[in-house]
Structure formats: C-alpha cells, structure tokens
N, C-alpha and C positions, 0 to 999 in steps of 0.2 A: 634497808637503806635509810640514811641519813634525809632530814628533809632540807628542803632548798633553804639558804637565809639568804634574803637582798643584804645582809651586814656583809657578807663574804662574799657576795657574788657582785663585786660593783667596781673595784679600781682599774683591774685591765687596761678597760677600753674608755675610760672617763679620759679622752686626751682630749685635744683642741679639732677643727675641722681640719686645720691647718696641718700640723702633724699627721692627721688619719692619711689626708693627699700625699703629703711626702711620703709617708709608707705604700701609698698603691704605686707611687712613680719609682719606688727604686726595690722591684722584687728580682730581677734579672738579672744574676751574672754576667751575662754576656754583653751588657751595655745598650741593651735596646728599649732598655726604659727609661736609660738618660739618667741616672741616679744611682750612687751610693748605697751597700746594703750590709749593714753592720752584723756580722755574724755571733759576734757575741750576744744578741738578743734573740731572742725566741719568736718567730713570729708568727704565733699562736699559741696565746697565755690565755689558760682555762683558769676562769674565778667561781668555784663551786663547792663550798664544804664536804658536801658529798662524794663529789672525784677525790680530795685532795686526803678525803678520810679512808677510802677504799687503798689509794695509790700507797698509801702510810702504811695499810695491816698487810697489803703483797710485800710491799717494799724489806718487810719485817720479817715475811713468814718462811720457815726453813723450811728446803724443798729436798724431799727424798732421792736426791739424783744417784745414789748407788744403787736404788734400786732400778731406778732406767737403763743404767750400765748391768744389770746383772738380767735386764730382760732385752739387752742389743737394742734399746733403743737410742742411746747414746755409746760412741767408742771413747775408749781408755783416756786419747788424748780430751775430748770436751767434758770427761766429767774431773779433770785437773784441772782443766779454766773451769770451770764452773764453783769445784772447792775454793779456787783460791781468787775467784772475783769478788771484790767490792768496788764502790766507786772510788774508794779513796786508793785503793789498790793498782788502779789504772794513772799512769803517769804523764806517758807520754803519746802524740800521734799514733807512733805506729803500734802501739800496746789497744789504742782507742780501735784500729784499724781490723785487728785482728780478731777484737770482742764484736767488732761491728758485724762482722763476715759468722763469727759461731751464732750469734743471735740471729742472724737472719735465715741460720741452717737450720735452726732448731726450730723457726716456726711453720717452717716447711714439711721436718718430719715428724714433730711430736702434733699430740691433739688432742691430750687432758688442759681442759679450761684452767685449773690454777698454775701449770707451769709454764704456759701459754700468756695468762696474765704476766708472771713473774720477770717470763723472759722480756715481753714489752715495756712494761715498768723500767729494767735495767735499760733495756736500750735506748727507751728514751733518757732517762739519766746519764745515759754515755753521749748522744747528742748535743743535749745544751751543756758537758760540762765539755766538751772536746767538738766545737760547731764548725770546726774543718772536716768532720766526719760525713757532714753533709754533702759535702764537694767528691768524695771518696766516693760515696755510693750511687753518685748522680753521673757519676763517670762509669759506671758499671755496663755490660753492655746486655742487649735484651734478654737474653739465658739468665745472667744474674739482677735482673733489676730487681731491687728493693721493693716494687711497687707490687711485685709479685707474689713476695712472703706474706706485706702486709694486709693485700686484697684477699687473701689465704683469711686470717685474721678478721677481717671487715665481714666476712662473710658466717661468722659461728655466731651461734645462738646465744652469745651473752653480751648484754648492755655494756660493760666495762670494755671488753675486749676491743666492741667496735668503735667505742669512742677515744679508746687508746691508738687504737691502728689508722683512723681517721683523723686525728690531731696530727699524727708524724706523718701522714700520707700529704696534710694540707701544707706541713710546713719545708717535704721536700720538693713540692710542686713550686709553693713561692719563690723557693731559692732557684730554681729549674732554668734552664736557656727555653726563649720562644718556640723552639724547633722541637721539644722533649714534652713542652704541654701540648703543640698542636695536635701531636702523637699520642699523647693520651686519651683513653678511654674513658669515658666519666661515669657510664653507664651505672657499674654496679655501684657509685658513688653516689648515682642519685637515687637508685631504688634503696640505697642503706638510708639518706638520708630522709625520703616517704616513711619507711617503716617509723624510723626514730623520732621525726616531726610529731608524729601521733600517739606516742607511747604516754600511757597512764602516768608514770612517774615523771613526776615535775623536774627533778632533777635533770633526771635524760632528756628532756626536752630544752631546759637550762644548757646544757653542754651542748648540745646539739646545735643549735641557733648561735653558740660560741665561735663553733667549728664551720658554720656556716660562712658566717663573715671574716675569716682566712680565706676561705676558695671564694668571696668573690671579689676578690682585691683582685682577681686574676682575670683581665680582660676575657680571655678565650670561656671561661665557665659560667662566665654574666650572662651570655645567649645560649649557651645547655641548660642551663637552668631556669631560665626566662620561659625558654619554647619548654621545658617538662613541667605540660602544663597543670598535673594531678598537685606536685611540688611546689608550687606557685601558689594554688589553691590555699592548700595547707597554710604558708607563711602571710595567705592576707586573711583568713579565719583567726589562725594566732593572734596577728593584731586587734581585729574587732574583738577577740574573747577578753584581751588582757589587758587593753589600753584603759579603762578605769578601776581596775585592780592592780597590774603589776609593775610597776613604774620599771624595775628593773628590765624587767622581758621587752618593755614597751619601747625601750631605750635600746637594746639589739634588734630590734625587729628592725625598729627606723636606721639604722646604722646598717643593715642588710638592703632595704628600700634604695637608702642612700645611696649606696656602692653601684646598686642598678641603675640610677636615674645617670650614672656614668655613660651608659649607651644610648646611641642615638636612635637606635630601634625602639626599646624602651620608653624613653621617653615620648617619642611619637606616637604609642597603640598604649602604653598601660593605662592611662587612665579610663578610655574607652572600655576596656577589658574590666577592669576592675574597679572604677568609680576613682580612681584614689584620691584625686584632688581632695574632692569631698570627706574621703578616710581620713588625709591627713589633716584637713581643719577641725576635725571631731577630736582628732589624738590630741592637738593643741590646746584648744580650748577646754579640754579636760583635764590636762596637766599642767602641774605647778613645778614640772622638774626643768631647769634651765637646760638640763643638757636634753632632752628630748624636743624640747623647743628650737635648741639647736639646729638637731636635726630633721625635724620637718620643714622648717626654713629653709636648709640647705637643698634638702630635696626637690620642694618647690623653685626653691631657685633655678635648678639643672634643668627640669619641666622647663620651665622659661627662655629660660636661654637653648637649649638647643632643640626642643619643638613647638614654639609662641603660638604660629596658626592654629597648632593642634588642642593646646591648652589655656592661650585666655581666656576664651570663650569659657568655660569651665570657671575658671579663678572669678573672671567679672561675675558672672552668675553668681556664685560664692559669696559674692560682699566680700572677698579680700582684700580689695584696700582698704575697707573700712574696719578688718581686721587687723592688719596693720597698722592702722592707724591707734590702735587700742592697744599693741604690743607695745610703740614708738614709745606710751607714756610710761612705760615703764624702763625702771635701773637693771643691767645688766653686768654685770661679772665677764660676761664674753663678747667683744668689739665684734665678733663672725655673728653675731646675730643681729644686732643692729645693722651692721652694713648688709645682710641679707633681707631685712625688714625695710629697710630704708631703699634697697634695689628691684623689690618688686612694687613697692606702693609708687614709688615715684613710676615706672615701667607701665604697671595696670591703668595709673590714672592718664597718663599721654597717651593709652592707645583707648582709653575711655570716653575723652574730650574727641575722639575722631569719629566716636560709631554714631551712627542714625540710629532712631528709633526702630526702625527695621533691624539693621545689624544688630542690634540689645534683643529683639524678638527670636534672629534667628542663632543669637550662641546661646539661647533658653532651650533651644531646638536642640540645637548641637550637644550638648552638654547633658538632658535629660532633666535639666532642676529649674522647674516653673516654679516661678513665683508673682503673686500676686502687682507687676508691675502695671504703670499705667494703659500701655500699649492694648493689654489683654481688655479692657471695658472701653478703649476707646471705639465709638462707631466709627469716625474717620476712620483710623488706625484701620478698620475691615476694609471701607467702601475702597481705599487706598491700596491694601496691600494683598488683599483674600488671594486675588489670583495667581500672586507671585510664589504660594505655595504650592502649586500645579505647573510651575515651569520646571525643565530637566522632566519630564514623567513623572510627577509630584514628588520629585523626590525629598522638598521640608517636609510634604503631607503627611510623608511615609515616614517620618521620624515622629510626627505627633501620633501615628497611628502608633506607633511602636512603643510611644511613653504608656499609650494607654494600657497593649497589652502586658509593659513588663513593671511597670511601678508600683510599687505596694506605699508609696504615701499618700495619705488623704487628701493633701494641701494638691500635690501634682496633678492626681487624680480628678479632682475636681473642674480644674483648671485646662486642662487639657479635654475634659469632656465638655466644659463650655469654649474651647476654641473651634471644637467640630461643629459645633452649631454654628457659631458664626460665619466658618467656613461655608457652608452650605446657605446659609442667609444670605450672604454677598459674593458667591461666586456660583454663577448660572448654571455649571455641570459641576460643582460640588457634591451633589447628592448623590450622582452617578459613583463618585470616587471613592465615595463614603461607604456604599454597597460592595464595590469590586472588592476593595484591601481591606472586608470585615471589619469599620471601626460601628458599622449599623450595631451589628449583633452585641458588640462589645459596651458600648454605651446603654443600649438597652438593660446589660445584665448589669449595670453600674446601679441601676433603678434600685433593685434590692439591696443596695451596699451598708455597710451597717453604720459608716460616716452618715450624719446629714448635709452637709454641705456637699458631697457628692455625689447622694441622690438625688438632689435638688437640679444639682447642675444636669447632672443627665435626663432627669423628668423637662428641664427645658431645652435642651437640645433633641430632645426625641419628641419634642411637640414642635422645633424649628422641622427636621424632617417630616415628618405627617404632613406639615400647612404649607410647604412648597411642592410646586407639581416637576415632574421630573423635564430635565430638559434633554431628550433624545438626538 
C-alpha cells in the first residue's frame, strides 16, 4: 500500500464553517432539513493517494468474467453487460438504472475479493457520473435495498472493499428521507468502523475518519455514535496521538468533534467524559494550522452556547479568555474565527466579572483543573468557606476526593492534597469525612510520590490530621 501524503489528503474538506453548516442542513430529500441538496456533487469526497491509487489499478484491471459464466456464476445475460460496460458506455438514466440493479446482484452472489472490488469501483463510478441513481435505489423496497449488498461488502476481510462499501453506504444515507435513517441499523457500521479506527495502516485510518465525518452530518448517527462508547474512545486517543504530529488527521478529527458539539447531549456530558475542553486548548495552542483553529473555536463555541452551566466552569478554569485574548492579536484569512474568538472571550468574561471567589473555587471543583489560585492559600478563604464543602452530603468534598484519586498531574495533585488539610483544619467534622470517602489513605500514599511539591503538600496535610482530635 501506498503511504499517506498530507499533499493529497487536504482539499476536500478545507471549506469555510459556513458551507460545512449548509451542507448538514440540506442532506434530506424529503425537505425536513429545510435545505437544497445538489446532486451533482458527491457528498463524500475521499482525499487519499492511496484509495485513489488502488481505485486506479481495479478501475484498470481485466476481470476474467467468461470464466464466471462458464462456472454459473454469472448468466449469459450479465456477462454481456459486463463485456460491454464502461463508464463512457453508459449514457443515459435508464442504461445507469439497469448497471445499477446488475452491480448490486453481483455483490450479493459472487465473493472473490478483486471482482467484488471491481464491481464496487464501477458502481460507484455510475453514481457520481449518473447521481439520480441514488434516488432509484433509495426508492427500492426492503428485499432489494442497496444497504443490503453493501453491508454484504462492509463486512469481508479486505481494507478497500470496506472503505469502498462504506463511502457509497454514507452517501446513500445522506441523500436518504428521515424515515429510511431512523430505520436504519448502524450497528454493523460501527463495529466496521472500531475495527478500522485501529488499523496499523495510516492510510485506512486516513479514509476512515473521512468516511466518518459523512455519517455524522446525519443527526440520527451523532448519538449512535456518541453512546458507542469503545468508538468514541478510539477518535479522542486519535486526537491526543496526532494533534502535534499530523495537522492533516488533526483537522478531521476536529471537524468529526465539530459535527458532535451539534447535539445537545453532547455537549452537556462530553467534556465530563472526556476532558475535552482541556483537549481542545492543547490542539490549539499546538497548531499553526488556521483551519484547525477554526475548528476548535467552533467547537468550543457550540460547548457554549448550548451547555454554558455545564462548560464555563471548565473554559474559566482554562484561562480561556485569556487565550483569546492572545488569538484576538492575531491576522486571520477567516472572519468565523475571529467572530468565534471574539463570542466566547467577550461571553467567559461577563459571566467572569459575576463569580465570587467561591464560585472560581467551586468550577476548579467542577472541572478537575486546580490551579494555583489565590483562594487555595487564603486562610479567610477556609475559616469562610471549609464547611460549604460538606453541604448536599459533601458532595464539593467528594469531587476534591475524586481529583485526588483520578489525576495524574502533579501541579492538581499537590493542590488538591493541600485542600484536604485545610479542610479538615477549619471544618470540625472534616476529619471524620476525610476517613469515610478514603482521601486519609490516599494522601498518605501521595507521601511517597515521586513530585516534590506533592509530597510536601501531603506530609502537611497528614500532620494537619494527626494534630486534630477527632470530632464524634
């Protein structure tokens, strides 16, 4: 196999935000998405040297189809279409209609890998040069759906096959009425696309995350996909692996991110889930590429706007407007970033100027990302507020307990074991609470930790327990 070039793999999906929107709002025929959908375009364009060099030498290769006719696997009449098909051979509609119908029989009964390629290669070539064919097959009824050959297809053992049959499967769904995706099965779509997320060749992986971002311009697969949670896993590992290596993959991943923060579920639990706030200011400040800058702005914006309670707290914590502030000075090529720059700094700082000193303590809480604010060393700040982590059934308490046991940074770590002490210094049954929900044990084993700032902090918080008596 050919290897990946970012030279090849880039124009596609290099459009405006603006255009990407138009494209999610008008995939429906049926007019339930409010929007126009141009059939003469493809909508799902693979940019991959490697697909486009493999799709080239089938496209090319003579297929021994007399011999399938002299062992009954094809009859008389399909190995006459088959002699005398080319693309340029096919003229009209109903000529498209009738290649459309032998291709889809043949991947049903044959099952040697290169005529199986061959025949998908043509068929897609009959689709985009004849994209009324799409409307033909979408009209088919359950016995002959299309979805059935293809899935035939998505499920053999070769790389090309499933990325061919998943390309034309994403782009009959697009075109599809509301009623024919709810119906849809996604399943074996997402365990194809587990296997393929993971596959050693960069390439397949390339295509894959192409094919991705077609199925999730489709409302109904944003939340199959979201709850399959192995799948999920997979496309925010890709990101942390490749956000300072592969500008291009970094730039679909966020354009897949993107499409997600379209749901209101989404946006209300994945950061929680996955940290991402946090992922997405890592991607940013690591890259120099305008358009993935794009796109994490954009993303963070959707975060904002339609889950704020669930995600300021996260963004404040962040110093995002103070990142913003440091995009602002820069020259941009694209107006959608600036005005996405310029809508959350202006947004984060007006609900900024409204928090207390409390409220800045408890979205450090919320969020998981201590940082060395004044709040943490102030003693007022304790005598004031210690207790207020033991109201609800300490349920703040139980979020600092929980930094303790799940954060691997030193800086948090430290921080969070010198808040337990203070806790327990200015709240009289602190020490009680400290014992029930294990942060005792856990500070203790901080003792040995191989930071010193965070054995530090824990050698004084475990001498604040010792020197108070317990309060029963």
């Amino acid at each position: 196999m050919a290897s990946s070039s970012l030279a090849t793999a880039s124009s596609p999906h290099d459009r405006t935000v603006g255009l990407a929107a138009q494209a999610m709002g008008g995939l429906s025929l049926d007019g339930n998405h409010g929007a126009s959908f141009d059939l003469a375009i493809p909508t799902v364009l693979i940019a991959n040297s490697y697909f486009d060099e493999v799709t080239g030498n089938i496209r090319e290769r003579p297929m021994p189809w007399e011999g399938y006719q002299r062992a009954s696997l094809i009859t008389d009449t399909e190995l006459q279409m088959l002699r005398s098909y080319t693309p340029k051979a096919v003229t009209t509609q109903g000529d498209a209609q009738k290649y459309a119908d032998l291709f889809l029989g043949l991947m049903v009964k044959l099952s040697r890998m290169d005529a199986l390629q061959y025949i998908l290669v043509a068929f897609d070539d009959l689709l985009q040069k004849f994209p009324q064919t799409f409307l033909y097959l979408l009209g088919k009824d359950a016995t002959n759906s299309p979805f059935t050959a293809l899935s035939r297809c998505l499920g053999k053992e070769d790389d090309y096959l499933g990325l061919k049959s998943a390309k034309i499967t994403t782009e009959l769904l697009s075109l599809a009425s509301t009623t024919k995706i709810e119906a849809f099965d996604f399943a074996e779509l997402l365990v194809w696309l587990n296997r393929q997320l993971q596959s050693e060749n960069p390439n397949v992986v390339d295509v894959t995350v192409q094919v991705l971002q077609g199925l999730l311009k489709l409302d109904n697969f944003r939340q199959v996909f979201y709850h399959h949670t192995q799948t999920m896993n997979i496309v925010i590992k890709l990101v942390r692996a490749n956000f300072t290596s592969n500008p291009q993959m970094t730039y679909q991943l966020m354009f897949c991110l993107w499409l997600l923060s379209f749901d209101d579920e989404v946006c209300a639990t994945i950061n929680k889930r996955y940290d991402l706030i946090a992922l997405l200011v890592d991607v940013a400040k690591n890259s120099a590429k305008e358009k993935i800058i794009r796109m994490v702005m954009a993303t963070l914006k959707n975060l904002l706007v339609q889950a704020p309670q669930v995600n300021t707290p996260g963004m404040i914590v962040l110093k995002l407007p103070t990142f913003c502030d440091n995009l602002a000075t820069r020259k941009w090529t694209d107006d959608d970033i600036k005005d996405d720059v310029d809508y959350i700094r202006e947004e984060l700082i007006e609900r900024l100027q409204k928090l207390s000193t409390w409220d800045e303590y408890v979205s450090e809480l919320e969020s998981g990302h201590l940082s060395w604010t004044p709040a943490h060393q102030s003693d007022a700040f304790w005598k004031m507020h210690a207790a207020k982590l033991a109201d609800d059934h300490g349920k703040l308490f139980k979020l600092l307990v929980d930094i303790l046991h799940t954060s691997s940074d030193a800086n948090v770590l430290s921080i969070a074991a010198h808040d337990v002490g203070e806790f327990v210094k200015h709240y009289s049954s602190g020490k009680k609470m400290v014992q029930q929900l294990g942060a005792k044990e856990k500070v203790m084993e901080l003792m040995t930790h191989h930071n010193p700032d965070v054995k530090y902090q824990a050698l004084v918080a475990v001498q604040t327990l010792m020197s108070h008596a317990w309060d029963q």
